[in-house]
C-alpha positions as CSV (number, residue, x, y, z in Angstrom):
1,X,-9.2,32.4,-3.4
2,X,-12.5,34.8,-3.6
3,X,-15.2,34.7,-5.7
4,X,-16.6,38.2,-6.5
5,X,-19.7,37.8,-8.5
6,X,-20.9,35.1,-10.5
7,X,-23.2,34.8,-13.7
8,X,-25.7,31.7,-14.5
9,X,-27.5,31.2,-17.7
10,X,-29.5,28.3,-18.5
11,X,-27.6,26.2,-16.1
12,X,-29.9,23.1,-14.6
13,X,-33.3,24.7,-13.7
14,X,-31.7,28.4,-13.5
15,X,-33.0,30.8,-16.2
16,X,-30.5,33.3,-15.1
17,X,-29.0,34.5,-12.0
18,X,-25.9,37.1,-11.5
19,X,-24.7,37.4,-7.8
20,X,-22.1,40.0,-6.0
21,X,-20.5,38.7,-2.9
22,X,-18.7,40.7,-0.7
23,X,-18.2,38.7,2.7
24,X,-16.7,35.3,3.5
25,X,-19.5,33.6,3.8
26,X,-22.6,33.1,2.0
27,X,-25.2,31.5,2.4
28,X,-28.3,30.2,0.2
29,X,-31.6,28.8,2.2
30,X,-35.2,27.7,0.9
31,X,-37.4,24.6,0.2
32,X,-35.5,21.9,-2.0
33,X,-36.0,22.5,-5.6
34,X,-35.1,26.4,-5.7
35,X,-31.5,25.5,-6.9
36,X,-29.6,26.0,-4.0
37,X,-27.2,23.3,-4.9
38,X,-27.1,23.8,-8.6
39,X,-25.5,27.5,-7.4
40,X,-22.7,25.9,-5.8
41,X,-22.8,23.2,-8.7
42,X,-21.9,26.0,-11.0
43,X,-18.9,27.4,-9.0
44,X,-17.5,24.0,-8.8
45,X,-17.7,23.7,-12.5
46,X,-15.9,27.0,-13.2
47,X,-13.3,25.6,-11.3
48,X,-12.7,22.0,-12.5
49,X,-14.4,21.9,-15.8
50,X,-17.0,19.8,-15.3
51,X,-20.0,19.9,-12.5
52,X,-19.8,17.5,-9.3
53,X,-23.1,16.1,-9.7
54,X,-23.4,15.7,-13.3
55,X,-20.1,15.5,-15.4
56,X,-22.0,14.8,-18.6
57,X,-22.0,18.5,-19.5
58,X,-25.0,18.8,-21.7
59,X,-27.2,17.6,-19.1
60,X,-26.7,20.4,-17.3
61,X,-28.3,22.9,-20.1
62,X,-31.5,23.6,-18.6
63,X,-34.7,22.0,-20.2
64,X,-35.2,22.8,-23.5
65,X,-32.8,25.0,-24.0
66,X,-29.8,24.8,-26.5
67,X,-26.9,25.9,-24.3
68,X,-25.0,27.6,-20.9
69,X,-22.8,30.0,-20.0
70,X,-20.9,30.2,-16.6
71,X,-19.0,33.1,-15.4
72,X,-17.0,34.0,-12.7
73,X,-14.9,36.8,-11.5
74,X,-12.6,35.3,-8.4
75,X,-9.8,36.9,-7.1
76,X,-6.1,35.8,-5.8
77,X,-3.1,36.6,-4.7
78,X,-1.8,36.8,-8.2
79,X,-4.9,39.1,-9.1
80,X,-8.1,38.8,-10.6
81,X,-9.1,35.5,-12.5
82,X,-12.1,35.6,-14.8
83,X,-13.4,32.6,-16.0
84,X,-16.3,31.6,-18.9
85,X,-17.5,27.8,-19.0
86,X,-20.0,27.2,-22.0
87,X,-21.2,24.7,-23.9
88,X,-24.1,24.6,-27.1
89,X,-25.5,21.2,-27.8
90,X,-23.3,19.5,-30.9
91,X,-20.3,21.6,-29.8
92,X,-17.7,21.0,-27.9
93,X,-17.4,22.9,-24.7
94,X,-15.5,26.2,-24.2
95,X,-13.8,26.9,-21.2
96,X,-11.4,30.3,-21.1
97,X,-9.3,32.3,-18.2
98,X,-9.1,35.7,-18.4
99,X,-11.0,35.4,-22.3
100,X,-8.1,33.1,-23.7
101,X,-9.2,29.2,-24.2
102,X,-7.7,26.7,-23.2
103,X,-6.1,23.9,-25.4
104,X,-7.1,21.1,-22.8
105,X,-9.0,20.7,-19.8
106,X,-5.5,19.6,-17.7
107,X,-4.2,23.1,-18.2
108,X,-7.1,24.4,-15.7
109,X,-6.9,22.0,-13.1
110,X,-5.8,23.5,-10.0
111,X,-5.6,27.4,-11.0
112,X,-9.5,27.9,-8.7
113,X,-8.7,25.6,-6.1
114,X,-12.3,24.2,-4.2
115,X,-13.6,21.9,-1.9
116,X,-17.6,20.5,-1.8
117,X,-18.9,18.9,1.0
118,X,-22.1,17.2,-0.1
119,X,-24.2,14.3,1.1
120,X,-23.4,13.0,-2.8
121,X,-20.1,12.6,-0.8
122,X,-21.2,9.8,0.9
123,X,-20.6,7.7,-2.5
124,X,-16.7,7.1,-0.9
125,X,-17.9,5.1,2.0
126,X,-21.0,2.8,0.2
127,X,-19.6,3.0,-3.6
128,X,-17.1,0.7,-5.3
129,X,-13.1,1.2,-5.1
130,X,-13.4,3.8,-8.4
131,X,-15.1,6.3,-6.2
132,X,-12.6,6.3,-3.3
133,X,-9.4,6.8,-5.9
134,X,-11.3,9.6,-7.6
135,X,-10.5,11.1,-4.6
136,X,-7.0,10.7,-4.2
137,X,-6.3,11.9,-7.6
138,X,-8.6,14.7,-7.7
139,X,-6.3,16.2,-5.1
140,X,-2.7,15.1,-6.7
141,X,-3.9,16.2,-10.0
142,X,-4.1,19.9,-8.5
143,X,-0.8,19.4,-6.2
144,X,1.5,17.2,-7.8
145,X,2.6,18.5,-11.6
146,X,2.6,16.0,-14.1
147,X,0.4,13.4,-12.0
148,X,-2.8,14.0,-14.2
149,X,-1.1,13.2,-17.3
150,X,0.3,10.3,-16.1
151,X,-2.8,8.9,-14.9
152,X,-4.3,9.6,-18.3
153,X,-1.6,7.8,-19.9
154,X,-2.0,5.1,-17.6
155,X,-5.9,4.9,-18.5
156,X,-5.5,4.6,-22.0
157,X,-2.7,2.0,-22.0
158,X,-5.1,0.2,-20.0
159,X,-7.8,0.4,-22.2
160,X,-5.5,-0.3,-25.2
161,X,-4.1,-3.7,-23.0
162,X,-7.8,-5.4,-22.1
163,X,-8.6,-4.7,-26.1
164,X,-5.4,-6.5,-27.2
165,X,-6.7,-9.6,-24.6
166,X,-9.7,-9.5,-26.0
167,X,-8.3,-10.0,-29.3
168,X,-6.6,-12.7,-28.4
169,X,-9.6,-14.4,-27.1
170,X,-11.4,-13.8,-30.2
171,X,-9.2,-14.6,-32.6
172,X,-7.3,-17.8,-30.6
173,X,-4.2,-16.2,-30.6
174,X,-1.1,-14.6,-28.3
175,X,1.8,-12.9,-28.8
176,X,3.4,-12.0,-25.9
177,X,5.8,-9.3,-27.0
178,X,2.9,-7.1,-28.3
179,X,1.9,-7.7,-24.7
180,X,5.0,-6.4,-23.2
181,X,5.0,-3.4,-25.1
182,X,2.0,-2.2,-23.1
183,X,3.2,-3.9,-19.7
184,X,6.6,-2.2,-19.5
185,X,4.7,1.3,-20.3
186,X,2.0,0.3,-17.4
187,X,4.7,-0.8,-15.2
188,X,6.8,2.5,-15.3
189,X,4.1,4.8,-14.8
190,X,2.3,2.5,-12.3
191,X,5.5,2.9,-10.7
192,X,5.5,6.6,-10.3
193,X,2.1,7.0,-9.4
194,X,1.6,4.6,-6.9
195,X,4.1,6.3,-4.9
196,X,2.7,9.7,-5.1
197,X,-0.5,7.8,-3.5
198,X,1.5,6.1,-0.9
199,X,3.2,9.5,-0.2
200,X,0.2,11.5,-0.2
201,X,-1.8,9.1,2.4
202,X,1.3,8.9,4.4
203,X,1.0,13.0,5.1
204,X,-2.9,12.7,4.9
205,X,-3.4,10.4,8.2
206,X,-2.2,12.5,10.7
207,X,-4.0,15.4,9.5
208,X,-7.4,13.3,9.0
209,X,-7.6,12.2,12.4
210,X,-6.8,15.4,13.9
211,X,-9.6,16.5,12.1
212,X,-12.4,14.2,12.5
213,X,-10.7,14.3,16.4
214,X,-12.2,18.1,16.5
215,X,-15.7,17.6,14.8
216,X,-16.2,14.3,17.1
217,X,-15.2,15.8,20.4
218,X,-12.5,12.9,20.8
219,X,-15.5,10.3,21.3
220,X,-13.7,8.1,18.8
221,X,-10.6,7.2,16.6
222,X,-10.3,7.0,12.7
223,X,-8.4,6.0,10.3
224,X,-7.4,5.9,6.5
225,X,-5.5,2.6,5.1
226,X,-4.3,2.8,1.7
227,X,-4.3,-1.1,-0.4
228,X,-2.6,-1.5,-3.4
229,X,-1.3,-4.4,-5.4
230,X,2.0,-2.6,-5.9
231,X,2.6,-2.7,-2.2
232,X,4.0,-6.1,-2.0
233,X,5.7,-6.5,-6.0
234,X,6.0,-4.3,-8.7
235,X,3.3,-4.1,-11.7
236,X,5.7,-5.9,-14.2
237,X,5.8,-9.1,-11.6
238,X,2.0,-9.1,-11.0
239,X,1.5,-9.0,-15.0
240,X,3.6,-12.4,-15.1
241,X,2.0,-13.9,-11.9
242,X,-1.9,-12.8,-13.8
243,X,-0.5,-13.8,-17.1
244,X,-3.4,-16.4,-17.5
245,X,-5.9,-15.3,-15.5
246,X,-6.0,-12.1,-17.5
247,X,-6.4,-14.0,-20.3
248,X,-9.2,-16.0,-19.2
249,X,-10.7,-12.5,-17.5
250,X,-9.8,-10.8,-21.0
251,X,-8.8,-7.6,-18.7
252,X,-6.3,-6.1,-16.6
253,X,-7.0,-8.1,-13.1
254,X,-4.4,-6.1,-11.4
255,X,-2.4,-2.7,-11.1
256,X,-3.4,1.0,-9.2
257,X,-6.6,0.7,-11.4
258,X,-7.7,-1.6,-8.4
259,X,-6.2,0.5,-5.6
260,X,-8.6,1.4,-2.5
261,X,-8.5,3.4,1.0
262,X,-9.8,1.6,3.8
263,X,-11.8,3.9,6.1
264,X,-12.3,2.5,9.7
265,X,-13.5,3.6,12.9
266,X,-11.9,2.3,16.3
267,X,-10.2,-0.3,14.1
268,X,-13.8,-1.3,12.5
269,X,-15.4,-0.8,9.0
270,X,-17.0,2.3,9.0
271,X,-19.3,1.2,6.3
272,X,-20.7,-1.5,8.3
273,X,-20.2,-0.5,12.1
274,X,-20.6,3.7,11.8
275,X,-23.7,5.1,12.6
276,X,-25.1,7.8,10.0
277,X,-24.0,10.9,12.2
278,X,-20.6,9.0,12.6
279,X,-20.1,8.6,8.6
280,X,-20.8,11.8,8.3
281,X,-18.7,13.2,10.5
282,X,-16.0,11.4,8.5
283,X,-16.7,12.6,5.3
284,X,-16.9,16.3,7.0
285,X,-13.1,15.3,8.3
286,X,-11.7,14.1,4.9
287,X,-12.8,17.3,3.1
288,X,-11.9,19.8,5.9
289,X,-8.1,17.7,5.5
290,X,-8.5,18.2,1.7
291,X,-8.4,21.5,2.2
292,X,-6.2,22.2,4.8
293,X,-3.6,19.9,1.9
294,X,-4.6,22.1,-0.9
295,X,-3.6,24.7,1.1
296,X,-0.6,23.8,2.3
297,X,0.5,22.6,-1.3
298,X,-1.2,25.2,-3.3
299,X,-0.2,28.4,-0.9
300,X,-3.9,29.3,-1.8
301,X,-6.9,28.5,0.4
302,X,-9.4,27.1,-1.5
303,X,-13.6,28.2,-2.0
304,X,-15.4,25.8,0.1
305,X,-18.7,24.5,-0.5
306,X,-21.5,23.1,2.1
307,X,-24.2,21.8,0.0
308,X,-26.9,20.9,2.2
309,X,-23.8,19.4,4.6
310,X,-25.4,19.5,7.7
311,X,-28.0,17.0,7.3
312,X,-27.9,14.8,9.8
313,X,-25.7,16.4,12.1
314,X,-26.3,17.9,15.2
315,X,-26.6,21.5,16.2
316,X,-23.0,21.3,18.6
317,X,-21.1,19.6,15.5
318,X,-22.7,22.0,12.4
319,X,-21.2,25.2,14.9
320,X,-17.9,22.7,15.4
321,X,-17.0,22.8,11.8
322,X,-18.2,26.5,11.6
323,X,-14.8,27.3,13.9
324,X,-12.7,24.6,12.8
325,X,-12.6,26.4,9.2
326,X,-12.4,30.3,10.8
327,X,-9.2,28.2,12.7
328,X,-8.2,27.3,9.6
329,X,-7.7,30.6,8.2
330,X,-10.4,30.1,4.9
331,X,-11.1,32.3,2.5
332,X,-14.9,32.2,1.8
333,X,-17.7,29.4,2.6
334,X,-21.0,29.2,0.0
335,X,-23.6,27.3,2.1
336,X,-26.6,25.9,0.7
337,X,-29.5,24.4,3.5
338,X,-32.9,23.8,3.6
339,X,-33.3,24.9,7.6
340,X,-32.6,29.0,7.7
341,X,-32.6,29.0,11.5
342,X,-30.2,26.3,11.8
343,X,-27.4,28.1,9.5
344,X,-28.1,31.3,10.7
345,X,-27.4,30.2,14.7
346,X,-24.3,27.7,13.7
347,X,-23.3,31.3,11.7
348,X,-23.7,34.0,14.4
349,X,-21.6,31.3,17.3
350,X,-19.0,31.4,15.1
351,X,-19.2,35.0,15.2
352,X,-18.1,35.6,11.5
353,X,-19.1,38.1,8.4
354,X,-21.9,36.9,6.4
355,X,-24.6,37.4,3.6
356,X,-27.5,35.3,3.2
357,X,-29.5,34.9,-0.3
358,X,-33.5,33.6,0.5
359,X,-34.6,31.5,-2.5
């Protein structure tokens, strides 16, 4: 995948800006608060619909203004793809390919595959569970067809069980085959997606460490566990075992809503034990595997995006992950950093084509 030019109006604190690009990588330096990462904000949302840093869309008009528009001409191996993103307050966004709309948002997924790398990203090791299986399905809802749906299905049956508890609560009542209607629909979809997660972290592992093996030099071993309730009975047992505490909680205590990855380090925590350069090197490792798997599953190799990713890092590993992804056979990098000299030496080690863009 290639972005050729790109069109921002009114997006975040960008008036309007229309960029050509031409090389594989590109590269956007200056003093935080020129809009760097809003740039790459912008291609992320042409390709999933929604921005990485701000998914409630009107928040992202800029100031005082009544809308945005989004454009973007990228090209494949199936040919060009234009797409328009736009949304005016009190309306409900538009998002087209090639000038015809889309019905849903679903129907896009996975058509521009990208990858960001941003320090936001450090949210999966100090966040909550939710963050952590946002991940997971981010990249089965672009690879595996039907998996989206299913986990929106899933969601709203959820939703729809904890009201019925709370009903009961309220209203000192129970009837238990109301109950089961929504169990047995959890239960079969549970079923299906919690083996696509299993499945998926099962081919993830081997390519993770090999990854965060490169960045680190070998200097120390990771890995990724997946825990999930369904791995020891399936979701229509654990509704009987939780019958009553779910009654008490008025919610769903248990089912893949609660599923989490474990990230550890030489066997330890990586949260509590890692150093900062250390997490971050992880991070760095679990996108570079997300794209090598979009890759492999898409046959197209994804945009990525570097916002500001090498804080923290040292000169060696910034020019490490500069020739892990020309190994890896990518098709273009956007770059956004605060420190011109320190992208501009990681870029000419690595030897590669680029185009830098002073703001």
């Amino acid at each position: 995948m290639f972005l050729k030019e790109l069109h921002l109006t009114q997006y975040k604190n960008i008036e309007m800006e229309n960029f050509h690009f031409s090389q594989p990588i590109n590269c956007f330096v200056g003093p935080n608060g020129r809009g760097k990462s809003n740039i790459l904000d912008a291609i992320y949302h042409l390709a999933y619909g929604k921005g990485y840093f701000n998914p409630q869309a009107v928040q992202n008009i800029q100031f005082e203004k009544d809308f945005f528009v989004l454009e973007g001409l990228f090209e494949s191996a199936l040919g060009e793809e234009k797409i328009h993103c736009s949304l005016k307050k009190g309306h409900k966004k538009t998002l087209k390919r090639n000038g015809k709309p889309y019905s849903t948002l679903t129907e896009h997924i996975g058509k521009i595959p990208v990858v960001m790398i941003s320090p936001a990203d450090n949210d999966l090791i100090t966040e909550g569970s939710a963050v952590r299986r946002k991940f997971i399905d981010g990249i089965l809802s672009q690879t595996v067809p039907g998996y989206l749906q299913k986990l929106l299905d899933y969601s709203k049956i959820l939703s729809q069980r904890n009201a019925l508890l709370k009903y009961f609560a309220l209203n000192r009542t129970f009837d238990q085959d109301t109950l089961e209607v929504y169990n047995e629909q959890m239960h079969v979809l549970a079923a299906d997606l919690f083996e696509e997660r299993k499945s998926f972290i099962e081919g993830f592992q081997p390519l993770f460490e090999k990854h965060y093996h490169q960045i680190s030099g070998g200097q120390e071993k990771s890995q990724v566990h997946y825990n999930s309730h369904l791995t020891d009975a399936s979701l229509k047992e654990l509704f009987e075992q939780n019958l009553s505490k779910d009654r008490t909680l008025q919610y769903t205590s248990t089912g893949i809503h609660k599923d989490d990855l474990n990230f550890e380090m030489n066997g330890e925590n990586i949260k509590k034990y890692g150093s900062q350069g250390q997490q971050k090197t992880f991070l760095v490792a679990l996108k570079l595997t997300q794209f090598e798997w979009l890759k492999k599953a898409t046959q197209t190799a994804p945009i990525i995006l570097l916002d500001d990713a090498f804080d923290k890092l040292d000169q060696q590993r910034v020019s490490q992950i500069i020739g892990l992804m020309k190994d890896e056979a990518f098709s273009q990098i956007f770059i956004s950093d605060t420190h011109k000299e320190r992208s501009l030496n990681a870029l000419k080690q690595a030897d590669m084509a680029y185009e830098l863009f002073e703001l």
